[in-house]
C-alpha positions in Angstrom: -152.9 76.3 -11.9 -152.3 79.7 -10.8 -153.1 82.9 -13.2 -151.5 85.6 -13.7 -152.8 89.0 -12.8 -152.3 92.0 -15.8 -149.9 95.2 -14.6 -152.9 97.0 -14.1 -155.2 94.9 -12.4 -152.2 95.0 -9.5 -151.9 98.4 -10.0 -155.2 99.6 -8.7 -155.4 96.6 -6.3 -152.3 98.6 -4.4 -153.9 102.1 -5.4 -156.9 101.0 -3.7 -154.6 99.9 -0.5 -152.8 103.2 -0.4 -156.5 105.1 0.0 -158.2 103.6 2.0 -156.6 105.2 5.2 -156.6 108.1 4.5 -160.2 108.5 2.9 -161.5 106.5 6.4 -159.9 108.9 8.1 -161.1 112.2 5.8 -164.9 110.8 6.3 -164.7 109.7 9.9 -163.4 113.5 10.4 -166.3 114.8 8.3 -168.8 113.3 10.2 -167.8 114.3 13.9 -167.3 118.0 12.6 -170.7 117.3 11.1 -172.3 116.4 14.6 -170.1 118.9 16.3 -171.7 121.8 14.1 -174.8 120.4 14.5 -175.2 119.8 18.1 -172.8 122.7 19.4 -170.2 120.3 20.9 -166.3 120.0 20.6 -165.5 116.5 20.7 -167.2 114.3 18.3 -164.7 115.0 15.8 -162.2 112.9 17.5 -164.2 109.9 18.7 -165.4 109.4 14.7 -161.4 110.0 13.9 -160.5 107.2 16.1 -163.5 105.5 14.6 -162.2 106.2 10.8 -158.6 104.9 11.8 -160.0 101.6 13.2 -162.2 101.2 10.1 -159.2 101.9 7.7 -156.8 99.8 9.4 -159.1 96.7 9.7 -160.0 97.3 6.0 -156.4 97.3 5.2 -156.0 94.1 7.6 -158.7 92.1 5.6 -157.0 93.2 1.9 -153.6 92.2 3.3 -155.0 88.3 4.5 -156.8 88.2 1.4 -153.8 89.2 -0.6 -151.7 86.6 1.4 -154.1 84.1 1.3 -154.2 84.3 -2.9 -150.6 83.6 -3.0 
């Protein structure tokens, strides 16, 4: 028997979708400026970008199959 989900409950299942890119990719950013200010360097900003992209899009990956995998 399959239940059904309330408005809500798919409302912040999406919400939740929409963010997590873009927070991965704010705190990724954060921490490389943090280590670049802290060790004097220029490029750690952009490897823990990379690293926040990769993170939010395999997040977003798993929700998806999950989401699939429910219906």
């Amino acid at each position: 028997m399959k239940r059904e989900r309330s408005v809500g409950r798919l409302m912040s299942d999406y919400m939740s979708l929409a963010l997590i890119l873009p927070v991965s990719l704010l705190v990724g950013y954060g921490i490389g400026l943090g280590l670049d200010h802290v060790f004097g360097t220029h490029f750690w900003y952009i490897v823990w970008l990379i690293a926040g992209v990769v993170a939010g899009m395999r997040e977003l990956i798993r929700k998806a199959e999950k989401e699939f995998d429910r219906e």
